[in-house]
N, C-alpha and C positions, 0 to 999 in steps of 0.2 A: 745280087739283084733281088729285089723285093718280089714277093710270089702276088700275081692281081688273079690269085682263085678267089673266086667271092665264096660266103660263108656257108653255104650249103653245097655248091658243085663237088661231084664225085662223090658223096656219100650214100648215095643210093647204088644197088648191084647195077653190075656193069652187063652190056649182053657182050656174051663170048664167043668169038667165031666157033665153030663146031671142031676141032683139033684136039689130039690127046693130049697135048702139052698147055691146051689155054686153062686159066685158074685164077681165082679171086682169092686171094687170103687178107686178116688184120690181123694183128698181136698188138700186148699191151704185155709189159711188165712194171715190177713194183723191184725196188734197190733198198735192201735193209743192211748197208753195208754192217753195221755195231752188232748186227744178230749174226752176218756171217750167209746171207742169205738172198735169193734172189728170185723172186717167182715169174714165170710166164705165165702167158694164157694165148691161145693162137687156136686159128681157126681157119678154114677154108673151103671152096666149090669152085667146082667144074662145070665145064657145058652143058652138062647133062644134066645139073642141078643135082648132082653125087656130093655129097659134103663129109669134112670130117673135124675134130679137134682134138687138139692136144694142150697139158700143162706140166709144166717142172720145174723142179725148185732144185736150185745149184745150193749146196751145203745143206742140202734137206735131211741126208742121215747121218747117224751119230759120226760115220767117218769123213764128213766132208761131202760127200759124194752128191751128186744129184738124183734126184726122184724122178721120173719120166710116166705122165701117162696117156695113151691115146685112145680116141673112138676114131673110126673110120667106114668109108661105104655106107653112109646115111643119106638117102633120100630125100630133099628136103620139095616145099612146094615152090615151083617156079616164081612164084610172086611174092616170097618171104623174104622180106627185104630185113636190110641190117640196123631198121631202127625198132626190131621187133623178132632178133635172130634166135633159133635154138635150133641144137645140134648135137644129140645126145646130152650128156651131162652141163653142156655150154650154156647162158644165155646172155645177149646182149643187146644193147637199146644203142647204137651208135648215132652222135649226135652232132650237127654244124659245130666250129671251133670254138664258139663261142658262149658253148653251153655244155655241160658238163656230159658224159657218156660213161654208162654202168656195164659193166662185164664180170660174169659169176662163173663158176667152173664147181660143180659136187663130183671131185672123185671121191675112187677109195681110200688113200690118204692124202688126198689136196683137195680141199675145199679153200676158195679163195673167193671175194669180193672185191670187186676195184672200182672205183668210180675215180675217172679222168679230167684234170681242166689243165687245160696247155697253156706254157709261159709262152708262148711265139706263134706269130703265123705260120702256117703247112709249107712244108720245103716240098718241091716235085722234082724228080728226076730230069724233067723236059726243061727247067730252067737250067740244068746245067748248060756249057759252051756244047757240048756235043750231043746234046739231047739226052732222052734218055732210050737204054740199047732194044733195041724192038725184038730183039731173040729174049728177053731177060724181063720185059714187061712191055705194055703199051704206055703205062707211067705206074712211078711208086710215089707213096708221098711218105713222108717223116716228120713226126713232131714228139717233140721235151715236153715235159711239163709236170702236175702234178698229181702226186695219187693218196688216195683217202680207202680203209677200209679195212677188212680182215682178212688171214692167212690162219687157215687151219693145216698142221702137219701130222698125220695120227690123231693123240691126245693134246696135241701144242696148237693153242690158240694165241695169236698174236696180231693185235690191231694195230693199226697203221694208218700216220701222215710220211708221205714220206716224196724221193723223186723218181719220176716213171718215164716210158715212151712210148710212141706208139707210131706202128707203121701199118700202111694198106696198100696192095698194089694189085694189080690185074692184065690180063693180057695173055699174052705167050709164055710160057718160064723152061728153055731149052737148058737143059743143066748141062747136057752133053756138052754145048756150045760153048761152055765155059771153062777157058784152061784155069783159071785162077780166080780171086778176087779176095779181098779183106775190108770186110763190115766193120766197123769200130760206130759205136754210139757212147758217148760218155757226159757224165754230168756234175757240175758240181754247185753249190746253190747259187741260183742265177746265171749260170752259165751252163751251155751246151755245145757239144762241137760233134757233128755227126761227117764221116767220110766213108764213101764207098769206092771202091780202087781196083779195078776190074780188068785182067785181061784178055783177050779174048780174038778171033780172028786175026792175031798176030800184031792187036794193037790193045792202047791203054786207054781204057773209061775212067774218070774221075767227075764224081759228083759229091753235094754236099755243103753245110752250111754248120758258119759259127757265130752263137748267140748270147755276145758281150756286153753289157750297159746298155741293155735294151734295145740292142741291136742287131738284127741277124743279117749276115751277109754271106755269097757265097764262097768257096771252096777256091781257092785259084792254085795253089797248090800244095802239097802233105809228100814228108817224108818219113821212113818209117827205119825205125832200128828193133829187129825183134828176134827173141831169142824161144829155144823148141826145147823139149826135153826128149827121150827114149823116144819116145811115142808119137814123135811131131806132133805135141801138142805145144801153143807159143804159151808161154810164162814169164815172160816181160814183154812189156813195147815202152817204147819213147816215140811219139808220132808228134811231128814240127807241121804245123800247118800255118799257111798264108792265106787270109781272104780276099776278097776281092777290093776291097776298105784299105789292105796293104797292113793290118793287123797280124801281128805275130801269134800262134797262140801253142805253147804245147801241153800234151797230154803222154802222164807216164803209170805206169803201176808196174803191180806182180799179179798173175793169177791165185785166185783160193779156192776155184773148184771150176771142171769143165766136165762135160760132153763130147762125142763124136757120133754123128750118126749118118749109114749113108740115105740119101735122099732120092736116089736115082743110082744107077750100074755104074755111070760116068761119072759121081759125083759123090763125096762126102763131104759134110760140115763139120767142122771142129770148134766149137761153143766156149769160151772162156770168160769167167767173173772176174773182175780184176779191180783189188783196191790201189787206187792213185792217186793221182795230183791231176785236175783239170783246170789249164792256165794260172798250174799256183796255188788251188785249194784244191781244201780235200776232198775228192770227188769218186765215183765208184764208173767204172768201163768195163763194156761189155764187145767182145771179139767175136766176130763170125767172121771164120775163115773156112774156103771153098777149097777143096784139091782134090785132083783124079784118086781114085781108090788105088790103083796101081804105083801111083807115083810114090804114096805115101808106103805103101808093103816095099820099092825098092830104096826108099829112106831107111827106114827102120831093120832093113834086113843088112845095113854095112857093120 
């Protein structure tokens, strides 16, 4: 189903009921699959107008590994809105779809610059068939598209056009509440396939859209073949998705660098860069998967 958000709706802060779990965050990354590399930039606030940000780069040291850095427990002012954001080392101008949006980040080895123009209109949550889950946000939105700019790592400077994403969502974010779930965003030129796959109160959320020939349609269903290492961490997927157009589309790769971080007591993310094939080209995938901390110490410990 086509998204009818006109071109500025949601872009301004959201107000958040007063809870310790309500939160406003955006992230933008940038895909240098030939460098081996992947930079984020993410950001967020709370009710209380508490903010903080983080950025890291997958394959950022010499062994692969990723760079993580974060500011947190920043104060920001109630009325600083996000076409004019800063947040410690962060700043960003976020912009209606239909005009470009800049997001800068000066750490101590990542300095990065991105400036954003998206191939598609904004996917929301709430178009999916089941809405979107009201423990998990009050809506997220998703968009591909492209990115221009520079990536400092240490003394490596590296400029870039390249393909990026970006997502915003707000509301409630009970991590507890979530037994499961697996993020995949992937891209490959001109095409995008984004699927979020979520379980939770003893059922299954699917949301998400794929953007083929100029065409973006939703998610109607995704299946998933994926493989863990020691660590449960996944290092292949083959993901079969049908839209709602009745389009086939699959996306496959290997991991070449991840993360785990936990986010909540209930909750860790396990982060994967993944070079594949998205509907057949060459394309770079990106995994966020969710699992109880516990579940994963009694995997790892057989």
């Amino acid at each position: 189903m086509a998204s009818t958000v006109t071109s500025t709706e949601h872009f301004a802060r959201h107000i958040l009921r007063p809870e310790d779990v309500a939160r406003e965050s955006f992230l933008y990354n940038v895909k240098l699959p030939d460098q081996g590399l992947v930079g984020l930039v993410y950001t967020w606030v709370d009710a209380q107008s508490v903010a903080g940000c983080a950025a890291w780069i997958y394959g950022g040291n010499p062994d692969g590994s990723a760079i993580f850095e974060i500011a947190d427990g920043i104060q920001v002012p109630a009325d600083q809105g996000f076409d004019a954001w800063t947040v410690g080392p962060l700043s960003a101008s976020m912009q209606p779809s239909n005009e470009g949006t800049t997001v800068s980040f000066a750490g101590d080895r990542i300095d990065v610059e991105i400036e954003f123009h998206p191939m598609h209109e904004r996917y929301l949550y709430s178009e999916a068939p089941s809405g979107c889950p009201s423990y998990f946000a009050d809506d997220r939105m998703e968009q591909s598209g492209r990115v221009s700019g520079r990536l400092r790592i240490d003394d490596r400077s590296i400029p870039f056009e390249a393909l990026g994403h970006h997502d915003h969502s707000w509301g409630t974010r009970d991590w507890g509440a979530v037994q499961h779930y697996k993020w995949l965003e992937s891209q490959a030129e001109d095409t995008a396939v984004h699927v979020f796959d979520l379980q939770a109160y003893g059922e299954r959320h699917l949301a998400g859209y794929v953007y083929r020939d100029g065409v973006r349609s939703g998610v109607h269903s995704a299946d998933w073949d994926v493989t863990y290492d020691e660590r449960w961490v996944q290092q292949t997927v083959e993901l079969r998705v049908v839209d709602e157009t009745g389009r086939r589309t699959t996306v496959t790769g290997q991991t070449f660098s991840d993360i785990a971080f936990p986010v909540d007591p209930n909750a860790t993310l396990v982060e994967a860069m993944v070079r594949g094939e998205v509907g057949g080209r060459p394309g770079t995938v990106f995994l966020d998967f969710l699992w109880p901390p516990d579940y994963i110490a009694h995997i790892t410990a057989k």
